[in-house]
Wavefront OBJ file of the C-alpha trace (Angstrom):
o trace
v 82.719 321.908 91.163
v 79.745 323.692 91.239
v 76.911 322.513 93.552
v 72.903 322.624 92.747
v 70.401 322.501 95.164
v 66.717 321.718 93.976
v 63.588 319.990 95.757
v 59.843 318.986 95.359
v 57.336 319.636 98.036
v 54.770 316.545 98.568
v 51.684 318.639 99.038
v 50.080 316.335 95.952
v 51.066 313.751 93.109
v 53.900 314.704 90.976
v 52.688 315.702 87.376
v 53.839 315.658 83.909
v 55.120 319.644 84.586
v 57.092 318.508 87.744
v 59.266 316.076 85.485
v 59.453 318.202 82.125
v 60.116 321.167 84.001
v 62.575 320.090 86.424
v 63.437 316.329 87.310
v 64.183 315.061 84.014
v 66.650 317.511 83.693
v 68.269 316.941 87.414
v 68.423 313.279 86.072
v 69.749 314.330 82.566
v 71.901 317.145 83.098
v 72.332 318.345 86.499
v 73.463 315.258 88.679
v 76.537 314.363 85.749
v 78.042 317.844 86.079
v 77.541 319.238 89.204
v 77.773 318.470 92.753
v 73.754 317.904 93.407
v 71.476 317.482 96.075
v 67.676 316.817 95.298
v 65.013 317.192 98.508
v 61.671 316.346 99.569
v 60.995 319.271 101.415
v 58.471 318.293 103.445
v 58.893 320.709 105.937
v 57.105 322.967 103.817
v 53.955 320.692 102.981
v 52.876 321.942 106.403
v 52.319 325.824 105.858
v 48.482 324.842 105.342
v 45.900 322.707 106.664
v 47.379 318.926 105.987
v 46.478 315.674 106.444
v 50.057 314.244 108.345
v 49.442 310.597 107.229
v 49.068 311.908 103.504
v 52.348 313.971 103.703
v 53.880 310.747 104.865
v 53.010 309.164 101.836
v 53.482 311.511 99.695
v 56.585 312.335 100.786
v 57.916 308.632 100.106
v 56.332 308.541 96.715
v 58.019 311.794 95.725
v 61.820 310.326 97.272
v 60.765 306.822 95.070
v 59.765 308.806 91.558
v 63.112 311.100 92.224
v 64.914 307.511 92.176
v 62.375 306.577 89.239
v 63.006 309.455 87.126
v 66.605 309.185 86.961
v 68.574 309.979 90.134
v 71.487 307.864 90.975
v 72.628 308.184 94.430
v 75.579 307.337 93.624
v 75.985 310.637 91.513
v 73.848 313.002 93.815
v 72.471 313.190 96.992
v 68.814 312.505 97.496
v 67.191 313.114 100.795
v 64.409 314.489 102.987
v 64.344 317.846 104.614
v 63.435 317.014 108.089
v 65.681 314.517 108.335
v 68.426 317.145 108.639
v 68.377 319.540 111.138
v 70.514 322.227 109.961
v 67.145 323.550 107.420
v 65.009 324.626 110.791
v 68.439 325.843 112.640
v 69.184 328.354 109.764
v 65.726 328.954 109.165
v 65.390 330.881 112.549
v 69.029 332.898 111.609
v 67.816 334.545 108.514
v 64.587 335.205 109.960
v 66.749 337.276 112.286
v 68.119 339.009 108.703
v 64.978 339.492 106.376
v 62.199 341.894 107.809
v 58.462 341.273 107.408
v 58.088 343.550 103.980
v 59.986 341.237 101.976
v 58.364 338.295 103.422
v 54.348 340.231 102.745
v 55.989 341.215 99.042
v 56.437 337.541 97.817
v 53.734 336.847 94.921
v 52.922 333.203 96.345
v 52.486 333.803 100.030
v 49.774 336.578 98.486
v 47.983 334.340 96.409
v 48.129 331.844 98.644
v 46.998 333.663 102.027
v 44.277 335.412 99.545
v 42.901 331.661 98.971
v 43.070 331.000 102.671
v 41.068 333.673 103.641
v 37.962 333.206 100.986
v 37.728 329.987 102.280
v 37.086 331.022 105.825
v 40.369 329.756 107.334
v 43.980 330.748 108.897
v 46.860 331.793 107.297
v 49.499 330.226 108.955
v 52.290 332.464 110.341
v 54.574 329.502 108.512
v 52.707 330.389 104.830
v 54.317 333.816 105.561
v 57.979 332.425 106.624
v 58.634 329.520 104.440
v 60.773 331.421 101.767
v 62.745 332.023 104.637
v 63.165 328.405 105.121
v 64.016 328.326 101.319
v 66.515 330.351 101.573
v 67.885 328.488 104.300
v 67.730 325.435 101.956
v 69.844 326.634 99.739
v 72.538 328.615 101.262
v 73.096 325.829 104.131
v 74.746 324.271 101.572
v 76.641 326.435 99.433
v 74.586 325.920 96.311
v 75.580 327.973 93.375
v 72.549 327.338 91.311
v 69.135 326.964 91.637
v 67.680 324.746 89.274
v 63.519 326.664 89.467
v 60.659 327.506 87.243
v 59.526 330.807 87.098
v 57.148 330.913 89.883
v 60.279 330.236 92.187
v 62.495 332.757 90.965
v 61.372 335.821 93.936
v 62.237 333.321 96.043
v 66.089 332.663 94.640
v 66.291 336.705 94.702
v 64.966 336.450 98.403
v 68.055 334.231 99.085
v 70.482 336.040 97.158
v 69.482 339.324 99.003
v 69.577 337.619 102.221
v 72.587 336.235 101.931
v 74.671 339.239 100.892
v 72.958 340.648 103.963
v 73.853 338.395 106.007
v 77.601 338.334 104.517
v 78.066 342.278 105.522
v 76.622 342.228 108.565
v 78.218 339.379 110.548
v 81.368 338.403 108.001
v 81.867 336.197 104.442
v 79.236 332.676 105.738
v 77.176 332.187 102.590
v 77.524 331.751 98.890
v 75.227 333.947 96.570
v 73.338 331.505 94.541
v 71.769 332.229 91.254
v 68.496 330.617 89.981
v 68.675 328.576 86.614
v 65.254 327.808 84.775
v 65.203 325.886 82.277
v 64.812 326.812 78.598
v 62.099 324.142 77.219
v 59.221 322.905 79.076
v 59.418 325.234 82.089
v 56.071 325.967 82.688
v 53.636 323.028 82.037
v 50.481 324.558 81.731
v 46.899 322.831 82.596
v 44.775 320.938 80.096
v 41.891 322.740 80.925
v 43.174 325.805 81.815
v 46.467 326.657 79.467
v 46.646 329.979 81.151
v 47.576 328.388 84.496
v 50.388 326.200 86.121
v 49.976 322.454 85.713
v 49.779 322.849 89.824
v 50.124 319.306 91.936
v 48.385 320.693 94.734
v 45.281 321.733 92.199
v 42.164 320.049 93.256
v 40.525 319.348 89.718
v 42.446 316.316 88.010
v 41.013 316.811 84.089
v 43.943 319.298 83.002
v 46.766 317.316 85.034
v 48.671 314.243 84.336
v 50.160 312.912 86.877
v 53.609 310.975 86.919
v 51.709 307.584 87.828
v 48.626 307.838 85.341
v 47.986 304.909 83.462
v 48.305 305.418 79.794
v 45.002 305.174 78.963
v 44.153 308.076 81.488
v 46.778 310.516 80.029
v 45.175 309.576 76.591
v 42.130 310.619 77.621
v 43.383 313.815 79.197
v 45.608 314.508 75.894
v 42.865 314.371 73.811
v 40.638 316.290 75.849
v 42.529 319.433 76.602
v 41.275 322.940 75.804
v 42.576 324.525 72.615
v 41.787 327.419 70.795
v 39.018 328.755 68.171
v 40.433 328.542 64.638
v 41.746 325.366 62.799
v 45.207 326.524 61.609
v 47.817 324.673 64.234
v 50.115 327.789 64.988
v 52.479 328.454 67.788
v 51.664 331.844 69.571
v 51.420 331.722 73.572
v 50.009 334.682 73.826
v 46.636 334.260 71.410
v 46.385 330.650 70.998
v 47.535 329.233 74.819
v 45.760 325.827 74.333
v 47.964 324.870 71.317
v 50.974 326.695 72.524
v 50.663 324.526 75.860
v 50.849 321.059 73.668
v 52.863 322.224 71.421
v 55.350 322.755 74.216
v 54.786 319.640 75.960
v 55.759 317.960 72.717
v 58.840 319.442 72.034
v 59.667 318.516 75.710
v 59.490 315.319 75.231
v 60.082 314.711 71.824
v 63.548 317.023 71.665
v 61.823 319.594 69.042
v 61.107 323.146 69.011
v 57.224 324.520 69.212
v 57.332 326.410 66.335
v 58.615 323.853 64.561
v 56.709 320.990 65.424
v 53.513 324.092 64.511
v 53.713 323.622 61.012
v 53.830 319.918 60.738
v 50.019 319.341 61.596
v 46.720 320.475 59.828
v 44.529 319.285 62.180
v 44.057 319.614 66.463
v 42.909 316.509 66.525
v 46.666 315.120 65.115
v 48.453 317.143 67.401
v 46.840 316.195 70.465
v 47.295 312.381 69.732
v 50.913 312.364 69.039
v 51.269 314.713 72.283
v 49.181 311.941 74.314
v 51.379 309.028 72.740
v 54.632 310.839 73.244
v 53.905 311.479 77.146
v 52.648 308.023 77.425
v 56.179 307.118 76.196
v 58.189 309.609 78.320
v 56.258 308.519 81.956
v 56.607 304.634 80.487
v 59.760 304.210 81.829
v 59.413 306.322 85.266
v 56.363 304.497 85.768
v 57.939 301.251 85.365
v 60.972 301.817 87.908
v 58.907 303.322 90.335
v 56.963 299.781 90.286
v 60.133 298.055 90.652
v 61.231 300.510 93.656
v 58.173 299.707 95.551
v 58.903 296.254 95.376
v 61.796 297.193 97.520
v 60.723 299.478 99.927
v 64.276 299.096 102.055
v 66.186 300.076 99.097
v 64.491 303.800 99.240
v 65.020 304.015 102.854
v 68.597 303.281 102.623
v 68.917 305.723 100.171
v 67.475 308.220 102.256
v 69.265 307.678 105.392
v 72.241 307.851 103.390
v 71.535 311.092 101.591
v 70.493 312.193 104.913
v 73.648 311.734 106.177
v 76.149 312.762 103.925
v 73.966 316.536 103.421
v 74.134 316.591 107.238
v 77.726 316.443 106.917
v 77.723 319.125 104.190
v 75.627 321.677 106.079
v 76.228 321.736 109.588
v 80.005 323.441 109.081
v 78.454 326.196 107.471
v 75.254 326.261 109.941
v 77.849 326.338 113.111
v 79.647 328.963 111.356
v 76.735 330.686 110.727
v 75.965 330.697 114.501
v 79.179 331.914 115.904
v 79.022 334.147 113.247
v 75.852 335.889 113.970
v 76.773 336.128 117.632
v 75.773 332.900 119.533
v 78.195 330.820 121.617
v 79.335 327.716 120.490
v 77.545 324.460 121.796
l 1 2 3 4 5 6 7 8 9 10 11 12 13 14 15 16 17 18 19 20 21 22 23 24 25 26 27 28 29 30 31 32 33 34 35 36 37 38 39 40 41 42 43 44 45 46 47 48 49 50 51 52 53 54 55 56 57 58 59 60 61 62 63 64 65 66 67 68 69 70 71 72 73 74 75 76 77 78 79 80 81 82 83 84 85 86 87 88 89 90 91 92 93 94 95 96 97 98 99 100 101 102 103 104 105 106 107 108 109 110 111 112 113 114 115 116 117 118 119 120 121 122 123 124 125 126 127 128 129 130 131 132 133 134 135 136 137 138 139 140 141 142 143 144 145 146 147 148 149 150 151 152 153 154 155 156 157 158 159 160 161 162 163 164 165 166 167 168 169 170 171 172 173 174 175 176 177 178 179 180 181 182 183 184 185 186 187 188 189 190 191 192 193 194 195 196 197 198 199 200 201 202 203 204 205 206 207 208 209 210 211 212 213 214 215 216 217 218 219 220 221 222 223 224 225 226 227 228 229 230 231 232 233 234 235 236 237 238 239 240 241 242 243 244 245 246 247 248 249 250 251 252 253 254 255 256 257 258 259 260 261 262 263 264 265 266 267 268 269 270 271 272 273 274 275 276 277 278 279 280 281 282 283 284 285 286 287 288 289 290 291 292 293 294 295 296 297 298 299 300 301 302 303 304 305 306 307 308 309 310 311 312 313 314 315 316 317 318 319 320 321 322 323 324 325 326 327 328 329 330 331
């Protein structure tokens, strides 16, 4: 069967792109026909300045919407990142395998480190390494797919080049995964700014809903977001990125196409409330188990432990093997 590896980093809320572009479809799709595992990756919510007691918590509210949205642990495994050692023990291997160009070459550690430095602080040497750690996600457990958006895809090649590497240097260890975006709803764009990601860790709220926002708020942010001059309601994502951008996040979660769903309104101001009321109607339903999850805090625990356990049992075979491999002696 063929196994998928995916995860969410708590570095901020979950939004509406988070669960259009990826969860819903681990919950729909992914979980029923493949061997799955879904992470909190926490380990890499501390490449940059973070407040520990805020990953914490975020950390548990990302494990509790995973159950929320749609993830049966029964059907996948659901668990945290540093609750299994084997991530940080492979981590270290491939960084013995990539070299420091690819590393400096990946788009996000630029853009990051570049917003770093112009606010007067360090970039951590982790920033730099964490696609390492990625990689080290992924191919500790044999994953054959990749379920990312597009901003994740270097990253995937990063892992598939590391991992033949790795294979012709020191013997056959790793499989050679292959990322899988998805086709509708992959890139959730901001409100206020439809030329950029709907980003978690963003710092302006206006242009993101989040997961947990009360319907009236994701009304309000619905009906507030940028479009474009004109009155006609086309779909074009290159000249007219406001519509385009709620045009998409209707046909997410309405089932349609864009360019369909384009030439069924005459006016911006009908579009954006059927968008608002249809992702009031998609987050009704997460929002509503989550509630119900809090309730019972030592059910999500469990679940985690669990998960924990059985991905333990998954990786370290391949993590040993990995070791001996490479040229260490066995423990």
């Amino acid at each position: 069967m063929t196994r998928v590896f995916s995860g969410v980093k708590p570095t901020g809320h979950l939004t509406l792109g988070n669960y259009l572009g990826a969860v819903r479809r681990w919950a729909e799709v992914d979980q029923h026909r493949t061997d799955a595992l879904f992470c909190v990756v926490d380990l890499h919510a501390l490449t940059v300045d973070h407040d520990p007691a805020r990953v914490r918590r975020l950390s548990r509210q990302a494990a509790t919407l995973l159950l929320a949205s749609g993830l049966d642990p029964e059907l996948c495994t659901v668990f945290v990142q540093s609750h299994v050692d084997e991530h940080a023990r492979l981590s270290y291997l491939l960084e013995c395998v990539a070299t420091d160009g690819e590393a400096r070459r990946m788009i996000q550690y630029k853009e990051k480190a570049a917003r770093e430095r112009e606010r007067g602080g360090s970039v951590r040497l982790s920033l730099l390494t964490y696609p390492v750690l990625m990689a080290a996600d992924i191919l500790a457990y044999g994953a054959d797919e990749v379920p990312v958006g597009d901003d994740q895809t270097q990253h995937v090649e990063l892992t598939r080049d590391l991992a033949v590497r790795f294979n012709q240097r020191y013997g056959q260890t790793f499989v050679v995964p292959r990322a899988t975006p998805p086709k509708v709803g992959a890139r959730v764009m901001n409100l206020q700014d439809p030329t950029s990601k709907m980003g978690k860790t963003d710092d302006v709220g206006p242009g993101i809903v989040y997961l947990l926002d009360e319907p009236d708020v994701v009304r309000k942010k619905v009906m507030r977001a940028v479009t474009d001059s004109g009155r006609d309601v086309v779909y074009d994502r290159e000249e007219r990125p406001g519509l385009a951008n709620l045009l998409e996040i209707l046909a997410a979660c309405t089932g349609g196409a864009p360019e369909d769903l384009s030439g069924v309104y005459e006016s911006y101001g009908a579009l954006k409330k059927d968008t608002a009321e249809a992702v009031v109607e998609v987050l009704r339903p997460v929002q509503e188990k989550h509630k119900e999850l809090c309730a019972d805090p030592s059910y999500v625990e469990g679940v985690l432990r669990l998960g924990a356990e059985k991905a333990r049992e998954m990786a370290r075979p391949r993590v040993d093997e990995a070791y001996r491999a490479i040229g260490l002696l066995a423990g």
